[in-house]
C-alpha positions as CSV (number, residue, x, y, z in Angstrom):
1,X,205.4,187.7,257.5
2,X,205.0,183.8,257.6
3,X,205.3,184.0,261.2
4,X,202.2,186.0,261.7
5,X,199.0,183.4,261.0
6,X,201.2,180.8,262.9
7,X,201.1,183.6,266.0
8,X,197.7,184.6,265.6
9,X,196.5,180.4,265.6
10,X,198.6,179.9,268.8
11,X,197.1,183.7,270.6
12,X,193.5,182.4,269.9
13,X,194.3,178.2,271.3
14,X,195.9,179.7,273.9
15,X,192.1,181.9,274.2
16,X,190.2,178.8,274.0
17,X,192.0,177.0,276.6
18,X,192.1,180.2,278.9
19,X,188.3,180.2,278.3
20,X,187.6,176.4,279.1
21,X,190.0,176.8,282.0
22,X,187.6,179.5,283.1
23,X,189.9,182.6,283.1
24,X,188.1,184.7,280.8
25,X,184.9,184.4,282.1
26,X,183.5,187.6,280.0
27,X,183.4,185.8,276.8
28,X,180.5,184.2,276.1
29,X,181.5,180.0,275.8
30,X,179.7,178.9,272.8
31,X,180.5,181.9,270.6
32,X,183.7,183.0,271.5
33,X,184.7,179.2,270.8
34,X,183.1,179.0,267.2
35,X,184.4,182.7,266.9
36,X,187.7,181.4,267.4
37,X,187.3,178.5,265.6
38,X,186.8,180.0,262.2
39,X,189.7,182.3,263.3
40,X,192.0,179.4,263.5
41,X,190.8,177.9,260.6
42,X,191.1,181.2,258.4
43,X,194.6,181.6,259.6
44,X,195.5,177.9,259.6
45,X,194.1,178.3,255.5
46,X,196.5,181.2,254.9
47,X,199.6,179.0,256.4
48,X,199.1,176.5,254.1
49,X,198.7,178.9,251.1
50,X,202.0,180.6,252.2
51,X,203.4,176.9,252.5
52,X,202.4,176.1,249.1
53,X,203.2,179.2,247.3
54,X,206.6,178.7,249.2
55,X,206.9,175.4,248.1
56,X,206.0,175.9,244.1
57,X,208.7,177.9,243.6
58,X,211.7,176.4,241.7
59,X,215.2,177.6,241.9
60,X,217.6,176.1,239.4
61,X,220.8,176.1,238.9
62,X,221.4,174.5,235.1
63,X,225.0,174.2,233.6
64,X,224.4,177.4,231.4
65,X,221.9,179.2,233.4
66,X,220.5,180.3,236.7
67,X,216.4,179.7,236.4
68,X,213.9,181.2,239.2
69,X,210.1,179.8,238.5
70,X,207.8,181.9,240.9
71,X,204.3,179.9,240.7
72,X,201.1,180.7,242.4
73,X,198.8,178.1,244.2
74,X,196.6,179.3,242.0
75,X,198.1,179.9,238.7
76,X,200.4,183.0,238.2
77,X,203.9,181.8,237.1
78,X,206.7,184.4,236.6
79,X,209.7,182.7,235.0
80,X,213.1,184.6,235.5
81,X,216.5,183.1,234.2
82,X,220.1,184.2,233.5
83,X,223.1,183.4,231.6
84,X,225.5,181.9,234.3
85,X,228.2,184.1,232.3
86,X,225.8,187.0,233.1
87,X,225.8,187.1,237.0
88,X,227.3,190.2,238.8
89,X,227.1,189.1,242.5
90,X,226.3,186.4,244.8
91,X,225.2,187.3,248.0
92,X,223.1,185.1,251.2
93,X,221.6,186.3,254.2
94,X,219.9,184.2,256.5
95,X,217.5,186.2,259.1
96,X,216.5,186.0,262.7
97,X,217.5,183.2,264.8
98,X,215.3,180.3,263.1
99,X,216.8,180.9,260.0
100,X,220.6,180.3,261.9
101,X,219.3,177.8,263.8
102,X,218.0,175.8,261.0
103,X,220.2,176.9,258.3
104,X,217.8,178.4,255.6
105,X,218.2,182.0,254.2
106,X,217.6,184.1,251.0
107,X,220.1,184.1,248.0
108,X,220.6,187.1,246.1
109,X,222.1,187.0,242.1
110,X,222.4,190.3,240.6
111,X,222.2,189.8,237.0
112,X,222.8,193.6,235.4
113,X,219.7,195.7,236.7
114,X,218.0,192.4,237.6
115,X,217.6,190.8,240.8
116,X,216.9,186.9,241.3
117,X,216.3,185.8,244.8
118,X,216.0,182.7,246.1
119,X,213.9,182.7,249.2
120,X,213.8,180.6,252.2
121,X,216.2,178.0,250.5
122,X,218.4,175.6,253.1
123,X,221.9,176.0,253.3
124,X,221.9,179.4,251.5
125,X,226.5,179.6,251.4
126,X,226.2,176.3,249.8
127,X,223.7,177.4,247.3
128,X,226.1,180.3,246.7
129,X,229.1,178.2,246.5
130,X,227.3,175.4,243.8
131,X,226.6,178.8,241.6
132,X,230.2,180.3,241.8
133,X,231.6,176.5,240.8
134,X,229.0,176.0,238.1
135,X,229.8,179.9,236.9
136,X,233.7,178.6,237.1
137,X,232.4,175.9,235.0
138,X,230.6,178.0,232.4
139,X,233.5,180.2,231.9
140,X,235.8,177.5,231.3
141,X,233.5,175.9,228.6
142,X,233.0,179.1,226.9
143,X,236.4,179.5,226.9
144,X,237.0,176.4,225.6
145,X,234.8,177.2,222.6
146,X,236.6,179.8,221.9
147,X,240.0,178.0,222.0
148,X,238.4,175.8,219.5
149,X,237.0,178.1,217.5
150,X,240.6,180.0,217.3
151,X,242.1,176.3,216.4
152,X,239.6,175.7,213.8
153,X,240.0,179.2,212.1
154,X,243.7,179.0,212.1
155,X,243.7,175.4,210.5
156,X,241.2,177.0,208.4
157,X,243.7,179.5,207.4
158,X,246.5,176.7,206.5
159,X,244.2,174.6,204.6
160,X,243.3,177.9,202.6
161,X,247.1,179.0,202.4
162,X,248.3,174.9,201.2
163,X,244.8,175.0,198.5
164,X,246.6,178.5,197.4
165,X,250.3,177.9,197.1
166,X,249.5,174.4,195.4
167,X,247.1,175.5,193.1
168,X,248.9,178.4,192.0
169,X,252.1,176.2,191.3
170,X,249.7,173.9,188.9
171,X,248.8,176.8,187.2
172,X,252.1,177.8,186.0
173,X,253.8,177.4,182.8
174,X,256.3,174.3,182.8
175,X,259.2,176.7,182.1
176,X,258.5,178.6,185.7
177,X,258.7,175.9,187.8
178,X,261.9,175.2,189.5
179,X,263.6,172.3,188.7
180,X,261.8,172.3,185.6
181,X,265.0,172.6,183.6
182,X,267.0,169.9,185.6
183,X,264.4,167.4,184.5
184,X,264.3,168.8,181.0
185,X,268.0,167.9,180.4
186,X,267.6,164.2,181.6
């Protein structure tokens, strides 16, 4: 409900000026004006509360992880993050006709039984579109690692097998080894 202080601040100008103009003439001048003037200000305070608790929040979107840092103006901080490999669903809404008109929405990443959401961000479909290509991304360097892991083990495997077969033909008595007798003869 960010809209609401920004109402109430233009119900109670719109008062004042009615008042000056002379229109409501049952409410007393001086304090109806100070009346609403503390009004304006207390709702004027909680819009730029809103504002900056909108704009300490942090949504990031790492090469290995998805990171939502909720902070307070003054002091709570929630951190929230997930494996990129992790995500479920990518979904974006954008709501009422400011949030068309200006292109900002809320991004939701279901992560298991969790929930991240990234509010109020602008161009929500190409925040969900960066995700999707950096969880594209993530997959293909995990699978990578395994593809080198596999590589590694199987030359692992050969290396083992050559140490093996060569060792175990040192080992053995002159008179088993084949050739052996051609060389004898010379």
């Amino acid at each position: 409900m960010t809209w609401l202080p920004v109402l109430l601040i233009a119900l109670a100008v719109t008062g004042i000026i009615a008042r000056l103009a002379g229109s409501l003439v049952f409410v007393p001048l001086t304090p109806g004006l100070v009346a609403a003037s503390i009004f304006i200000f207390i709702c004027f305070v909680v819009v730029i509360y809103q504002y900056a608790d909108w704009r300490n929040d942090i949504f990031q979107i790492t090469m290995d992880q998805i990171v939502d840092l909720d902070r307070k103006p003054l002091g709570k901080v929630r951190r929230r993050s997930a494996p990129l490999e992790n995500v479920l669903s990518i979904e974006y809404e954008r709501k009422g006709f400011w949030g068309y008109l200006f292109n900002f929405g809320t991004v939701y990443i279901s992560v298991g039984s969790t929930n991240l959401t990234f509010d109020f961000v602008y161009n929500p479909s190409e925040v969900q579109q960066d995700i999707f290509y950096r969880m594209g991304e993530r997959l293909d360097q995990i699978q990578q690692f395994k593809v080198e892991g596999e590589r590694e083990r199987i030359s692992e495997w050969i290396a083992s097998y050559h140490r093996r077969t060569n060792g175990q033909e040192l080992k053995r008595p002159p008179s088993e080894m084949e050739g052996w007798e051609d060389i004898q003869e010379e």
